[in-house]
Backbone as CSV, one residue per row, in Angstrom:
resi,resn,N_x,N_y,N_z,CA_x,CA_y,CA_z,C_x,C_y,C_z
1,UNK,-197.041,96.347,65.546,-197.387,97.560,66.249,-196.130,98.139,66.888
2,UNK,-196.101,99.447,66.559,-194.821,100.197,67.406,-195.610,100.983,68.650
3,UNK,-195.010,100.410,70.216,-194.988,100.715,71.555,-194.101,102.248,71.801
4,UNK,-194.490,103.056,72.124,-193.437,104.197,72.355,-193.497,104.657,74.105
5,UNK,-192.421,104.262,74.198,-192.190,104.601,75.805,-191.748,105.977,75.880
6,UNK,-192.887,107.319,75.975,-192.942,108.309,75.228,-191.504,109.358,76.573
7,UNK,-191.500,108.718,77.947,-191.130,109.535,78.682,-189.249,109.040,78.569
8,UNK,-189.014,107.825,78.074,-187.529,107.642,77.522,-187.545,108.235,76.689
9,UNK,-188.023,107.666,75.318,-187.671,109.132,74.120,-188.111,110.298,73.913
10,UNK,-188.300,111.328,74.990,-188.205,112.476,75.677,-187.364,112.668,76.570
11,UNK,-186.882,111.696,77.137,-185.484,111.905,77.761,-184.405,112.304,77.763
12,UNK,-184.172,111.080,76.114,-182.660,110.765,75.512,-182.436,112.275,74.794
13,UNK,-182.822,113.009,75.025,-182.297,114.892,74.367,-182.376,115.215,75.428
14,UNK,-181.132,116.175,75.797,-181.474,117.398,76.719,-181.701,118.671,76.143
15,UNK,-183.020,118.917,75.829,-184.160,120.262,75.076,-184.188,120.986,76.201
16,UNK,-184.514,120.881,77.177,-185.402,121.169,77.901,-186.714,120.796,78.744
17,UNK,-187.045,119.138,78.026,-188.135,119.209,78.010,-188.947,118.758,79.369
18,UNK,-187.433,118.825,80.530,-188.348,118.724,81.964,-188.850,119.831,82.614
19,UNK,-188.568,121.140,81.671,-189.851,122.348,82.322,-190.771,122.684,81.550
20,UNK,-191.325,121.428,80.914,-192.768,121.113,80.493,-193.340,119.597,79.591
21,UNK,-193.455,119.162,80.520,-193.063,117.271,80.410,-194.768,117.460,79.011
22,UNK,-195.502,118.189,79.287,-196.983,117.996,78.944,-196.612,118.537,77.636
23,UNK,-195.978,119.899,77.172,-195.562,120.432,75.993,-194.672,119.235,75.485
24,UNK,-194.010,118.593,76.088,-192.738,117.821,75.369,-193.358,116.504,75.178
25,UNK,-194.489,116.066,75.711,-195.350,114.963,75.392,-196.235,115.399,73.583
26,UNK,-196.507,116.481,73.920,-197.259,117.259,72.780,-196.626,117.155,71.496
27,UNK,-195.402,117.375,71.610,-194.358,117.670,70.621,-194.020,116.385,70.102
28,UNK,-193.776,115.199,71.142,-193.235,114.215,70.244,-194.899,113.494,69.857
29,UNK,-195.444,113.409,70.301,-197.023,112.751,69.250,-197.593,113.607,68.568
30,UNK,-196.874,114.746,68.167,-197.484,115.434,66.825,-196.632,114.955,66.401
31,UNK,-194.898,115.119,66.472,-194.484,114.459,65.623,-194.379,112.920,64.877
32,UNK,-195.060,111.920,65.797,-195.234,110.722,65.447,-196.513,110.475,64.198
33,UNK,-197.619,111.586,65.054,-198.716,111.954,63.642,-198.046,112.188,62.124
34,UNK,-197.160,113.030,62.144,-196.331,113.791,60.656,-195.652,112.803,60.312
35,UNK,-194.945,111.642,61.098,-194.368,110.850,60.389,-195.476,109.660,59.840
36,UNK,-196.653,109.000,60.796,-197.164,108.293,60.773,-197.873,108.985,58.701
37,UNK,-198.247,110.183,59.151,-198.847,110.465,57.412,-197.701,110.552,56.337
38,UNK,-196.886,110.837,56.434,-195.516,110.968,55.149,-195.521,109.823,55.120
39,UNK,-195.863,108.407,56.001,-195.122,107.068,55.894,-193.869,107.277,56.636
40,UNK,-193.246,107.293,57.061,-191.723,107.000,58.261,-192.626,106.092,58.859
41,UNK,-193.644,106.015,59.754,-193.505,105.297,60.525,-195.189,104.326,59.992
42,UNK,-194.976,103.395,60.228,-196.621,102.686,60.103,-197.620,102.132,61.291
43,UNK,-198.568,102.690,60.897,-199.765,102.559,61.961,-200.331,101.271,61.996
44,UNK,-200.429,100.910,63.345,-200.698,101.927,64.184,-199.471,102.204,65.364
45,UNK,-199.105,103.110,65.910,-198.406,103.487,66.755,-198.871,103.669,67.744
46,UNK,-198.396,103.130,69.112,-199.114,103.228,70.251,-198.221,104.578,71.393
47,UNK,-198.380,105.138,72.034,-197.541,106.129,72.729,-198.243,106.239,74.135
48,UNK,-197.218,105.675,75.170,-197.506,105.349,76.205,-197.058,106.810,77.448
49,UNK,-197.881,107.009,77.871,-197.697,108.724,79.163,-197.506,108.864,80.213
50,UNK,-197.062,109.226,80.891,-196.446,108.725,82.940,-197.020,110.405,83.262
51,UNK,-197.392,110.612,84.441,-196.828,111.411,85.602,-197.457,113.128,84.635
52,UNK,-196.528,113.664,84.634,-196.914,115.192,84.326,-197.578,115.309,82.647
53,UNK,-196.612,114.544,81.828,-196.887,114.314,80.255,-198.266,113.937,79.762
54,UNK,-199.319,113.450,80.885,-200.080,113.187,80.388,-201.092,114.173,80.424
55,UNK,-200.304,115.445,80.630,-201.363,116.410,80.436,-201.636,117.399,79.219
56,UNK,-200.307,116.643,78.548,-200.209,117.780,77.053,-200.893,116.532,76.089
57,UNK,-201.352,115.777,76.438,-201.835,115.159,75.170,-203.227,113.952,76.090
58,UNK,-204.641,114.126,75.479,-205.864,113.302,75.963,-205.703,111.798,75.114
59,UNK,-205.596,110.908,75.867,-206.079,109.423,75.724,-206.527,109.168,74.349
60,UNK,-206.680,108.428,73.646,-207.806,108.305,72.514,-206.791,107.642,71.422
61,UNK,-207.820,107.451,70.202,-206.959,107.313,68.725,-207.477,108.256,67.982
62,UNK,-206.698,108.630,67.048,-206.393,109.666,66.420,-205.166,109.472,65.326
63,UNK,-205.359,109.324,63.959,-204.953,109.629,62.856,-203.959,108.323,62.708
64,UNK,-204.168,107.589,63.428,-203.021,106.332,63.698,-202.199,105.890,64.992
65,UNK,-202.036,107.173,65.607,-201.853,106.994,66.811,-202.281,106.444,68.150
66,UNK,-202.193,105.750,68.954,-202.898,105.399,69.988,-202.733,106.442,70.857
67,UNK,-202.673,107.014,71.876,-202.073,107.780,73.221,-202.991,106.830,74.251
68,UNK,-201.842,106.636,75.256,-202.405,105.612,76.452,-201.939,106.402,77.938
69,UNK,-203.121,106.532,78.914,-202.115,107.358,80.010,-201.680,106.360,81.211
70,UNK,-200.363,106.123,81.087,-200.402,104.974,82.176,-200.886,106.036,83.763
71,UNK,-201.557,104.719,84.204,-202.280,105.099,86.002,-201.180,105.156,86.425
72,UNK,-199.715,104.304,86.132,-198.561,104.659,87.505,-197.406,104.428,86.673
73,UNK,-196.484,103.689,86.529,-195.439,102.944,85.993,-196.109,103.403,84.165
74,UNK,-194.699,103.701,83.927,-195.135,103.436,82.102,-194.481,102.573,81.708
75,UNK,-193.671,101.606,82.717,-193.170,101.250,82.098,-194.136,99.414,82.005
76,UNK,-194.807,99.680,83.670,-195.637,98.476,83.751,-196.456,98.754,82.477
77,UNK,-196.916,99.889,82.195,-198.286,99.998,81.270,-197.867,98.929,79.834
78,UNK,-196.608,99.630,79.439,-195.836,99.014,78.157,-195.793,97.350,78.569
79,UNK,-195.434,96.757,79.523,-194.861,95.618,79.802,-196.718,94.740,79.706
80,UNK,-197.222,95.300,80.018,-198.582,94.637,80.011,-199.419,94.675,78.802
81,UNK,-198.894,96.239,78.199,-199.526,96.073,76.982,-198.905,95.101,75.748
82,UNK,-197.367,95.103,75.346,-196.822,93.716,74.973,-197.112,92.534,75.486
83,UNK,-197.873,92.174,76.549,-198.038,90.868,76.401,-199.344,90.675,75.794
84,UNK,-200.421,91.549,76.362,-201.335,91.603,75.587,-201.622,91.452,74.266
85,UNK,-200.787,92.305,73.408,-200.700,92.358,72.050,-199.718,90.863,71.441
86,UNK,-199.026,90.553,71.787,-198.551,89.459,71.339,-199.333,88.401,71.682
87,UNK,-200.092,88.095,72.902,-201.209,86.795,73.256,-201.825,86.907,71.918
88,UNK,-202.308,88.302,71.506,-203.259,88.235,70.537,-202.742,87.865,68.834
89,UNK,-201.414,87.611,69.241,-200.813,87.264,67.636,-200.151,88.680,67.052
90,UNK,-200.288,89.397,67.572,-199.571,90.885,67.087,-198.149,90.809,66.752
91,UNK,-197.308,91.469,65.887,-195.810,91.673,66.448,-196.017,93.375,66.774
92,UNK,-194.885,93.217,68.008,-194.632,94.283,68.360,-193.228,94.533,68.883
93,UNK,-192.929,95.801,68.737,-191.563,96.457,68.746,-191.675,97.877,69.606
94,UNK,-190.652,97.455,70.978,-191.181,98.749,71.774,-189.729,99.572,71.356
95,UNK,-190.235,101.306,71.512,-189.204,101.532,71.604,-189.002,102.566,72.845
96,UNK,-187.371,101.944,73.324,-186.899,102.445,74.983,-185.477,102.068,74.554
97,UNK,-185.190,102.662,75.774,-183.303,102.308,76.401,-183.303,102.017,77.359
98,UNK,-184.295,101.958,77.891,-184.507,101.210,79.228,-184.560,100.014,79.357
99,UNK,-182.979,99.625,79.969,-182.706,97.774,80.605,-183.576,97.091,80.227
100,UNK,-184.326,97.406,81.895,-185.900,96.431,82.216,-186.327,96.259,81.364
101,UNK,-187.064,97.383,80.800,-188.114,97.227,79.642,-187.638,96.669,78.417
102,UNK,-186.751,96.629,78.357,-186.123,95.903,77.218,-186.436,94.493,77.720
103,UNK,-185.421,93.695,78.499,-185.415,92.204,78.757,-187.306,92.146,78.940
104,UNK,-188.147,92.833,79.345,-189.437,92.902,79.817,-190.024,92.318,78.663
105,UNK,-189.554,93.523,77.612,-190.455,93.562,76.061,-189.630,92.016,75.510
106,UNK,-188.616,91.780,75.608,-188.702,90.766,74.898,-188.677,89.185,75.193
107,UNK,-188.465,89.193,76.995,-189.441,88.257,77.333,-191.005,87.720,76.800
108,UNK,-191.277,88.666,76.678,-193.146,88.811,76.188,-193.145,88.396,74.833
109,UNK,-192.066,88.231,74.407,-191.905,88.464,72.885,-191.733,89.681,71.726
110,UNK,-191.723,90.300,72.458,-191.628,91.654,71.196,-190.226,91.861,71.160
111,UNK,-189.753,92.867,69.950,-188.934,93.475,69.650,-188.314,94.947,70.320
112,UNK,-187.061,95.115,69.795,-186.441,96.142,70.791,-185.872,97.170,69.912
113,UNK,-186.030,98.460,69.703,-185.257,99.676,68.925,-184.973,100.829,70.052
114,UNK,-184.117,101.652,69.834,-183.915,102.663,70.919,-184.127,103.653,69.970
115,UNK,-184.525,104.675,71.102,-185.078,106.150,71.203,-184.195,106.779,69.560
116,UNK,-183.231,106.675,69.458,-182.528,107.051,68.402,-183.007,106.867,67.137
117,UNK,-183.383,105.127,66.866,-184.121,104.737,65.707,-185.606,105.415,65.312
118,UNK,-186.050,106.224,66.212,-187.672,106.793,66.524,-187.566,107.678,65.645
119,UNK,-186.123,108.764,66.275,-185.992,109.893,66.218,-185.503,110.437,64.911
120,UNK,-184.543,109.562,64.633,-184.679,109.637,63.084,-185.706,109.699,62.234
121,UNK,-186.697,109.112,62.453,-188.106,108.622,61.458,-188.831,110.102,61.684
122,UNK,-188.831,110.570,62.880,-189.639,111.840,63.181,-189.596,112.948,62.637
């Protein structure tokens, strides 16, 4: 399973996309949809939401995608959801550039790609 720590790789560009975190949430999980159907990326994909972002895109699954709205921290959300998924025998691979969440994710056991490797596929 690929983890997307959706508010780092919305970060790592300067677009614009902090005068509309909810549009720029929008934008990268349509684009994870378009890759998830061409094949770039394989489902299921999970995409994790903080703070303002979780208003351009509702909770649910959809076409392969997960969308998850973290209640506070996205980054706790991710760190809890890798352990989860690996207790259960899963592999998983988050992707961030974020330190923590890195040593976090692979404490738990999962794997590590940065925002770059995403962005290519997209």
């Amino acid at each position: 399973m690929l983890m997307v720590d959706a508010a780092n790789v919305v970060g790592s560009r300067p677009n614009g996309w902090w005068r509309d975190r909810g549009k720029a949430a929008a934008r990268l999980c349509s684009g994870l949809t378009v890759a998830i159907d061409d094949g770039r990326l394989t489902a299921p994909v999970l995409v994790v939401l903080e703070g303002e972002a979780r208003q351009g895109v509702g909770e649910g699954d959809r076409d392969g995608l997960r969308v998850v709205h973290a209640p506070r921290s996205g980054d706790d959300t991710i760190a809890a959801l890798v352990a989860e998924a690996v207790a259960d025998g899963q592999t998983v691979t988050v992707v961030t550039a974020d330190r923590e969440l890195r040593d976090r994710t692979r404490s738990a056991g999962g794997d590590v790609v940065g925002p770059s490797w995403l962005l290519d596929r997209i």
